[in-house]
N, C-alpha and C positions, 0 to 999 in steps of 0.2 A: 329390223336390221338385216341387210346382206348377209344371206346363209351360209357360213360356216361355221363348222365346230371350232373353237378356241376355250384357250386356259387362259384365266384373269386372276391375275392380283390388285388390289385395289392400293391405291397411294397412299403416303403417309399423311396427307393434307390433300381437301378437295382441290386444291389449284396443280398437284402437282404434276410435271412434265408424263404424260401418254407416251410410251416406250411400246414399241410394236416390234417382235422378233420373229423372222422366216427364217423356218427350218431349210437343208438342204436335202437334195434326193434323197428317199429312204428313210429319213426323218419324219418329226410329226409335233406335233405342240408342244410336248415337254423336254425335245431339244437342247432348247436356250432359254427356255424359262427359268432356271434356278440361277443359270449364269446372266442372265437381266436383272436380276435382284442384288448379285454383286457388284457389275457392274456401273446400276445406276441406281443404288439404294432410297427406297422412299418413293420410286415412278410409281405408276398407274400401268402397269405390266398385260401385254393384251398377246397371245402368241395364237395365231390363228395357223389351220392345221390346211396343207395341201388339199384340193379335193380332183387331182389328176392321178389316176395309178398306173405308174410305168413299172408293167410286171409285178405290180402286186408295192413298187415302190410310189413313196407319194410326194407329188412335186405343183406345183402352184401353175404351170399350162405344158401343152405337147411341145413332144419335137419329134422328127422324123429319122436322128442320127445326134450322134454325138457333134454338139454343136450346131443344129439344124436345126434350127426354130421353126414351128406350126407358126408364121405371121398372124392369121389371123384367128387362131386361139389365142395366141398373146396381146391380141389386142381385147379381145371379149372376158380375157381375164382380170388384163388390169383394168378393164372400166369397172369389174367384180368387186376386184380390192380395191381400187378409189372408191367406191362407195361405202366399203367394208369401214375403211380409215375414216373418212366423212362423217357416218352414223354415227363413231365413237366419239370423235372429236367437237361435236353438234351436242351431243349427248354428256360429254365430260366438262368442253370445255375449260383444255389445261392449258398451264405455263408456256406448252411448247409440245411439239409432235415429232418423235424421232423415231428414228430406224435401224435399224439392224438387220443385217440378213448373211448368209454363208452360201455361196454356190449358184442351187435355183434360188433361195432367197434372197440372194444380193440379185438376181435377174428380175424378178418380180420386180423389187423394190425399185430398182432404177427404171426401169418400165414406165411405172408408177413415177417415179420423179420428172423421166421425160413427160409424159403425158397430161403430169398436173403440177405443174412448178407451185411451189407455195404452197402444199397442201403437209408436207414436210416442213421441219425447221433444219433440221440437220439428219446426216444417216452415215450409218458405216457398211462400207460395201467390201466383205469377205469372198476375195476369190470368184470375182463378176466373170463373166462372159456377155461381152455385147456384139456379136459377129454383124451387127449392121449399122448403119450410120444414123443414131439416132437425129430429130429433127432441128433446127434451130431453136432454142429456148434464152431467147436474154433477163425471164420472167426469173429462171434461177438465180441471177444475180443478187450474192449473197447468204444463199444456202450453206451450209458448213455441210461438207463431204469428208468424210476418212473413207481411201480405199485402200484394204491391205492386201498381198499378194506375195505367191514363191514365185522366186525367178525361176525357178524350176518346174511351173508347174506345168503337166502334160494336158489337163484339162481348160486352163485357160493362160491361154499362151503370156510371155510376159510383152510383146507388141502390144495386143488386144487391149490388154490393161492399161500399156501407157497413153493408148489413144483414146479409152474413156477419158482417163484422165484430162490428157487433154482439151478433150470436148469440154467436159465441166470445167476448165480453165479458160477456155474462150467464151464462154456463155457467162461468166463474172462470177460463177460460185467461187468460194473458200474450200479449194479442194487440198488436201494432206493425202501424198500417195507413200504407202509405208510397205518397204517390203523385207523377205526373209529371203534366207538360199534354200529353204527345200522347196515342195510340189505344193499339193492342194490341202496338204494339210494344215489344219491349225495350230497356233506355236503359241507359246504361255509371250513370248515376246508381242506378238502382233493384239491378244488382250490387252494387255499391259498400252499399247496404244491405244486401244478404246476404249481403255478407262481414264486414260490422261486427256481423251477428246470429249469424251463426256462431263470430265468433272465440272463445266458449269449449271450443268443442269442438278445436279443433285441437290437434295432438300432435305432437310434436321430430319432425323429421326428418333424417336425416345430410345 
């Protein structure tokens, strides 16, 4: 399996949906791990941990500046994590492969969605930044996207956001773009949508 460290919960039933959470800057595997267990009770919970340190901070590839992508570290990363996600999915063979991510790991993730359409079932993109024009993908048609977002936020702007958006809109995904009035923080409201985007995937638990 593609090395990294990660924290696993195992599902409540062998078939059930593979739930994969990226932490954001600074962050690290237990993150969004206890908030994956609420959110989609009964996954097969997999949160794999950054292995880039910005100052000691850990984030899933380089950049040069705030908002200034390493290009091709981001690329040698997510062919990293697409194979990370593969091994597990090869390995588990669940219901369904979804995402999660907050910041850099909504940048990862979409990364990853450009890169490998299909490889996802659906994902939720917290406070993305995509400052370049990702490539044509009509393979995502019908992916289920939630992306949530401050219209205030100073790290990713609220344009940037509407024009992923966009993109997954013309490529045929089922994109839900949800936003709040503050910055880049997380709000109990913009949960509360991705647990209402999740709930088909969830599975009986004792």
């Amino acid at each position: 399996m593609t090395d990294y460290i990660f924290r696993e919960g195992k599902g409540a039933d062998p078939r059930a949906p593979l739930f994969f959470v990226f932490h954001g800057t600074g962050g690290n595997e237990n993150q969004f791990f206890d908030l994956a267990h609420q959110l989609l009770p009964g996954a097969h919970v997999v949160a794999p941990r950054g292995d880039v340190s910005e100052g000691g901070a850990l984030r899933y590839f380089r950049r040069t500046g705030e908002g200034v992508y390493d290009m091709e570290d981001l690329a040698q990363r997510t062919a990293s994590m697409t194979a990370f996600v593969r091994d597990w999915r090869e390995r588990v063979e669940p219901s369904a492969v979804i995402g999660l991510g907050y910041s850099n790991g909504a940048n990862i993730l979409a990364s990853v969605l450009f890169e490998t359409p299909g490889l996802f079932s659906a994902a939720v993109l917290m406070h993305p930044l995509i400052p370049f024009s990702p490539p044509a993908r009509p393979e995502l048609a019908g992916t289920r996207v939630l992306i949530t977002a401050g219209r205030r936020d100073p790290i990713a702007p609220a344009s940037a956001t509407q024009n992923l958006s966009d993109y997954f809109a013309r490529e045929g995904a089922a994109v839900d773009l949800f936003w709040h009035e503050g910055g880049h923080e997380l709000r109990q409201e913009e949960l509360l949508k991705a647990e209402e985007f999740l709930a088909p995937y969830r599975v009986a638990t004792a």
